[in-house]
Residue frames as qw, qx, qy, qz and C-alpha x, y, z in Angstrom:
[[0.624, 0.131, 0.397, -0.660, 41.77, 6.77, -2.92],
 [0.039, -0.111, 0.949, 0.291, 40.67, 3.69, -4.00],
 [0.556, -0.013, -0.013, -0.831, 37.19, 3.38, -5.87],
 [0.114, -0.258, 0.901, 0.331, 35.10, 0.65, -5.32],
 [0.509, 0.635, 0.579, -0.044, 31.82, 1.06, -7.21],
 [0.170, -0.456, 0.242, 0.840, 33.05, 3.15, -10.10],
 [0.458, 0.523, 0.707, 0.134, 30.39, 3.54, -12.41],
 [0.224, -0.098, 0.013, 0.970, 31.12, 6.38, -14.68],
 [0.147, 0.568, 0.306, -0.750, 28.60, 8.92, -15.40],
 [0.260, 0.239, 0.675, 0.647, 26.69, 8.94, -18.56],
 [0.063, 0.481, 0.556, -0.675, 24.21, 11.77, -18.33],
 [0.214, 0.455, 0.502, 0.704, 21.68, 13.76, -20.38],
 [0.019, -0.094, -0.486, 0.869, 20.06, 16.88, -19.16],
 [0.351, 0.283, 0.027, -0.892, 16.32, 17.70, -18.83],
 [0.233, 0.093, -0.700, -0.668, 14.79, 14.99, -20.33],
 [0.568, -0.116, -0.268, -0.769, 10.93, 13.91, -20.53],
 [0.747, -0.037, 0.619, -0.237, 9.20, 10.46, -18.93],
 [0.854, 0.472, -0.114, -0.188, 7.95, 9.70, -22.75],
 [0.428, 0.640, -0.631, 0.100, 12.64, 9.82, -23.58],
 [0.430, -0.632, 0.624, -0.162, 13.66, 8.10, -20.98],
 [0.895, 0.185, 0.404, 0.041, 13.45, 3.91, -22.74],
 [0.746, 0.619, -0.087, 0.231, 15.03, 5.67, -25.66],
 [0.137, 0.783, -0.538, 0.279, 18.08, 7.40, -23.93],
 [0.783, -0.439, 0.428, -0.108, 18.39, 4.07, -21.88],
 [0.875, 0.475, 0.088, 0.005, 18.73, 2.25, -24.92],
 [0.594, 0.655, -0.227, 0.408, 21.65, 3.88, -26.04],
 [0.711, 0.197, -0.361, 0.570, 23.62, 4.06, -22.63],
 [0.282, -0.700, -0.168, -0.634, 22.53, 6.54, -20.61],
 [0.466, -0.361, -0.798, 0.124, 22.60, 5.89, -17.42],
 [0.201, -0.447, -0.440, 0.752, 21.81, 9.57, -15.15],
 [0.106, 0.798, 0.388, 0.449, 19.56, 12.23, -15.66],
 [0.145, -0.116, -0.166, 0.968, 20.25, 16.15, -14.89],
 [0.156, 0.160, 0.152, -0.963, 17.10, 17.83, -13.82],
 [0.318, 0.388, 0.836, -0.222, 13.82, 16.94, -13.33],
 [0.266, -0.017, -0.298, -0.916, 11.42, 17.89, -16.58],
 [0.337, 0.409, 0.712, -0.461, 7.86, 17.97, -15.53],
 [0.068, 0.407, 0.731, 0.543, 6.70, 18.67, -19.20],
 [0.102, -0.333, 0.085, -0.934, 5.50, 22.37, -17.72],
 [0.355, -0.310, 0.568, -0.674, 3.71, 20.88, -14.65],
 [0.748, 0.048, -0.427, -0.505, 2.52, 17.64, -16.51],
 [0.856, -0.135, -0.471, 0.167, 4.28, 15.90, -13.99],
 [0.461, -0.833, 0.299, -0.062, 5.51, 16.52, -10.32],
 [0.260, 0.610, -0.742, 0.105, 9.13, 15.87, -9.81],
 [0.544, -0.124, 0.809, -0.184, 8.22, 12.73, -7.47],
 [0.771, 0.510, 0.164, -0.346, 6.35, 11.65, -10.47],
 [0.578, 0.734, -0.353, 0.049, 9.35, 11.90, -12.68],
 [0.052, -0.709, 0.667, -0.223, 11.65, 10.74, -10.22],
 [0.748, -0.024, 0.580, -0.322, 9.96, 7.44, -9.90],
 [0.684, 0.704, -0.020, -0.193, 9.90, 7.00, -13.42],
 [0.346, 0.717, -0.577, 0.183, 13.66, 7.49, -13.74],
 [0.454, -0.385, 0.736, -0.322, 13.95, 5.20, -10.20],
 [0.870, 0.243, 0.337, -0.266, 11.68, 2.64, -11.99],
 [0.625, 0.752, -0.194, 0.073, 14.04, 2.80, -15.39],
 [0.847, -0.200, 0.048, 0.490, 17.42, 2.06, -13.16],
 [0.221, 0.780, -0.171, 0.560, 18.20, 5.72, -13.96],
 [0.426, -0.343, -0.198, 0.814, 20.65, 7.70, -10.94],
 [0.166, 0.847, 0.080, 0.498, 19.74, 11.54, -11.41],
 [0.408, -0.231, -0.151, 0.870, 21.11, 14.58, -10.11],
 [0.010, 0.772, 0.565, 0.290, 18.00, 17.13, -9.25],
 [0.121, 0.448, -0.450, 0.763, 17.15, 19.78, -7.72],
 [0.111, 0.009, 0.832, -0.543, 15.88, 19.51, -3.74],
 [0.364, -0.483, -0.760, -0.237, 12.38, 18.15, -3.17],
 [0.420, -0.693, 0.027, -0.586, 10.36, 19.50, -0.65],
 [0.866, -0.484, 0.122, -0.028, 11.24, 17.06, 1.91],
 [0.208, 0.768, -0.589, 0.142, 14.76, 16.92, 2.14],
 [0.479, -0.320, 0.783, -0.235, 14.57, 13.44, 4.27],
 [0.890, 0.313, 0.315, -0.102, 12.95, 11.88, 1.66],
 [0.631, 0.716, -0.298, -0.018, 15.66, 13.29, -0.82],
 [0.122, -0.472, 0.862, -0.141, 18.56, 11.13, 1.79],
 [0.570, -0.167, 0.790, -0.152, 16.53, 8.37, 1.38],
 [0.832, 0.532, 0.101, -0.123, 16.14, 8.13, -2.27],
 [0.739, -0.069, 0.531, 0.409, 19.36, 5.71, -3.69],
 [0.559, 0.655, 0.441, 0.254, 18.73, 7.14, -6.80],
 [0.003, 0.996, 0.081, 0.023, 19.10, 10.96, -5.97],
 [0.753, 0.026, -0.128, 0.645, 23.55, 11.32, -6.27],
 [0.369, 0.098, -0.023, 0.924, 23.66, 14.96, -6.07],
 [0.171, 0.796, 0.448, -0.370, 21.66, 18.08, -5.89],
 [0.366, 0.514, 0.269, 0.728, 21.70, 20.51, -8.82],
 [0.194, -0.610, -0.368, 0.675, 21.81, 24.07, -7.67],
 [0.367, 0.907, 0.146, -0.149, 21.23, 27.12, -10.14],
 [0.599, -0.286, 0.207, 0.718, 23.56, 28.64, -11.96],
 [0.245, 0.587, 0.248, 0.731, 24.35, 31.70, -14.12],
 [0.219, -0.715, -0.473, 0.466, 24.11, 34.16, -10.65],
 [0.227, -0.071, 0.282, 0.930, 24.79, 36.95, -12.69],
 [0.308, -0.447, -0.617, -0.570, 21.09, 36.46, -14.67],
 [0.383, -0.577, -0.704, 0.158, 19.56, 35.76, -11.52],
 [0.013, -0.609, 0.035, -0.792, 20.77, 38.86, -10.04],
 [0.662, -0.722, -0.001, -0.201, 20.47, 37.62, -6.15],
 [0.348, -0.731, 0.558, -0.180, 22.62, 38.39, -3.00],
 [0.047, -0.525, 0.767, -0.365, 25.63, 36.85, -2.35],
 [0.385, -0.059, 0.737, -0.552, 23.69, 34.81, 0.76],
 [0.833, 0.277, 0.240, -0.413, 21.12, 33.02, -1.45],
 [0.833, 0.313, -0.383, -0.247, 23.54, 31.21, -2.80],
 [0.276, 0.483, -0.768, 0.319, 25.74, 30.36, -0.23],
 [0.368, -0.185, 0.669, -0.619, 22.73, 29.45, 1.76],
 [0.937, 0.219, -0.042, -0.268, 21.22, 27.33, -0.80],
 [0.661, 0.398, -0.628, 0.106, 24.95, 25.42, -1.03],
 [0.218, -0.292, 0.665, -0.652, 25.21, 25.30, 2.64],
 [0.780, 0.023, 0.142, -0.609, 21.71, 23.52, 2.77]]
């Protein structure tokens, strides 16, 4: 396989609107996981932000899954992790990776 946009990944997780100029600065160039700053922002909120900044993230889904295929920005979906903590079936995660 031959790549030909290879931009590698430079990521931080979780970080704020306010961080985002500073972690550009230095190289940055994806974010992991929308932080709404406990509901100070909605994740479209933040995702704009980061879309506006020339960030890429990697979130989790949005409510509108057609909007989340038609945002350039959006490379991946995060998905939970640690099912152990969570303690749910089997099927809730294979039907959230399936999705």
């Amino acid at each position: 396989m031959t790549c030909t946009n290879c931009t590698p990944i430079v990521g931080i997780w979780g970080q704020p609107i306010s961080k985002m100029d500073q972690w550009k600065a230095v190289g940055i160039n994806t974010l992991f996981l929308a932080e709404t700053e406990g509901g100070r922002y909605t994740q479209a909120q933040w995702r704009s932000a980061a879309a506006a900044k020339g960030f890429n993230y990697i979130d989790k889904p949005s409510a509108s899954i057609a909007a989340d295929e038609a945002d350039p920005n959006l490379i991946a979906y995060m998905q939970d992790d640690e099912p152990v903590n969570h303690k749910w079936p089997v099927n809730v995660w294979s039907d959230r990776y399936n999705a």
